[in-house]
N, C-alpha and C positions, 0 to 999 in steps of 0.2 A: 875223498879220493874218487875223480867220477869212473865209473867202469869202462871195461877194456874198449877199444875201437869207436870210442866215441870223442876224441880229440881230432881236433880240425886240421888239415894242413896246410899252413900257409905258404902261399902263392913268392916263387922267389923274384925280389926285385932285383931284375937285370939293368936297372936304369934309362930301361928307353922308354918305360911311363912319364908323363910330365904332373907335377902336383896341379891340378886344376881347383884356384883357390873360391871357399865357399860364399854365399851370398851376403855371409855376417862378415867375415874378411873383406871382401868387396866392398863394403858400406863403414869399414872401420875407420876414424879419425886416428889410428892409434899411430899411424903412419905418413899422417900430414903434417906440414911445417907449419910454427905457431909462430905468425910472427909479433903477437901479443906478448910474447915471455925475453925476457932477456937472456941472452945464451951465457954471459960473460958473470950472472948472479950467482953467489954462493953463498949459501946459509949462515949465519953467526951461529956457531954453536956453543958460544957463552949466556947468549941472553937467552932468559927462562921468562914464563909467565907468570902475573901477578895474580895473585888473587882479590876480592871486592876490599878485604880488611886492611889489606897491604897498600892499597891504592886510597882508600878511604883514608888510613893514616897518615901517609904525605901529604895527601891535600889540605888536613889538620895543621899539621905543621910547616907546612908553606902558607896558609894563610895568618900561622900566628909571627912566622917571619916577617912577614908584610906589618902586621900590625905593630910588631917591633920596633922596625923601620920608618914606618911613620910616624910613631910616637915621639924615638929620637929625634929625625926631621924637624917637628914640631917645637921640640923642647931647645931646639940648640939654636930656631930663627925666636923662638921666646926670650932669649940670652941676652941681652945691652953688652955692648961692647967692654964698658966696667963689668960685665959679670953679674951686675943688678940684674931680676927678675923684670922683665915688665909689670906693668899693673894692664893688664887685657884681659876682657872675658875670651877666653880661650875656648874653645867646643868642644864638648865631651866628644869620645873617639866614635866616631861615628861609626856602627857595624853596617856594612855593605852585605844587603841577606845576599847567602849561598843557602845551598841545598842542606848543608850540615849547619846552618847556622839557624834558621828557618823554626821555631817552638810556635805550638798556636795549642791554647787550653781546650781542656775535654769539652766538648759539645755539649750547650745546657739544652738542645731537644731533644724530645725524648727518642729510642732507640726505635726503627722502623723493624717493623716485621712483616715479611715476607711468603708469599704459600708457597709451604711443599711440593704440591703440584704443579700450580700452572707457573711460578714466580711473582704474580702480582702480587699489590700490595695484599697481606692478610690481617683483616679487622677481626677475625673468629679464630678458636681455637677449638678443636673437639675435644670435648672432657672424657671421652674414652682412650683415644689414642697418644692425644697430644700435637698430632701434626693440627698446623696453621691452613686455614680457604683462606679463598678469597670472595665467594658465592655458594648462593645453593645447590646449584649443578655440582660446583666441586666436593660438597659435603655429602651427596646420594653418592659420588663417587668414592668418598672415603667411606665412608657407611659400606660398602661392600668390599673393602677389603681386608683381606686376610690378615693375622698379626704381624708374621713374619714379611709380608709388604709394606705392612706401615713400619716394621722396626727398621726395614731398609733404607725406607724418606727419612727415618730420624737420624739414621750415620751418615745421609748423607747431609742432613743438616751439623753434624757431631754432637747429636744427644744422644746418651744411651741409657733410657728410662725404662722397664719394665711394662709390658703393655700388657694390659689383661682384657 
């Protein structure tokens, strides 16, 4: 509660002030006409958004429709009008790579490692710390620092070894 006679009185507006508006008003787009937007647009508020899973899974399933469809296609201009099969080398189904269809085996070279420090390649590793150089300079620089520095290069690699 502030103490007595220290409340302000305010000023009565008889309305013959005019609002004189400020330099951010002044400068506001909020009040200009856009004529980029459709005036006549309104929202669908049935349609929701997908998620990557949701969207990944139709494209699974629209592409196995396709492959369906082809199949049949295939199978029914294979048909002789008796009903007899043809005798034709016929093509295995041909996959047309997508994104989800796309496998390529684990890499036979060997795994690159990387410095701690600078990002280049690192050919060394310190057998005190465990963080990866890439040079001697970077190694006088590992060499001087503290544990809890070097444990923090290690998470940010995501090891979390015990450094002594």
């Amino acid at each position: 509660m502030p103490p007595k006679g220290t409340t302000k009185k305010k000023a009565a507006n008889d309305g013959s002030t005019t609002h004189t508006p400020t330099l951010s008003e002044q400068l506001s787009y909020l009040q200009s006409p856009r004529p980029f937007k459709n005036p006549n647009y309104t929202k669908n508020a049935n349609r929701r958004t997908k998620n990557l899973k949701t969207v990944l899974g139709q494209e699974r399933e629209r592409e196995r429709v396709e492959r369906e469809r082809r199949r049949q296609e295939r199978d029914s201009q294979a048909m002789d009008i008796d009903g007899e099969v043809k005798i034709e080398l016929v093509e295995a189904d041909e996959e047309i790579p997508t994104y989800l269809s796309i496998e390529a085996p684990p890499s036979v070279l060997p795994q690159r490692h990387y410095c701690d420090i600078t990002g280049l390649e690192a050919p060394y590793t310190d057998p005190r710390t465990g963080l990866r150089y890439h040079d001697k300079s970077v190694y006088e620089l590992i060499k001087n620092l503290s544990p809890s520095a070097a444990k923090d290069y290690l998470a940010a690699r995501g090891v979390n070894p015990i450094v002594r």
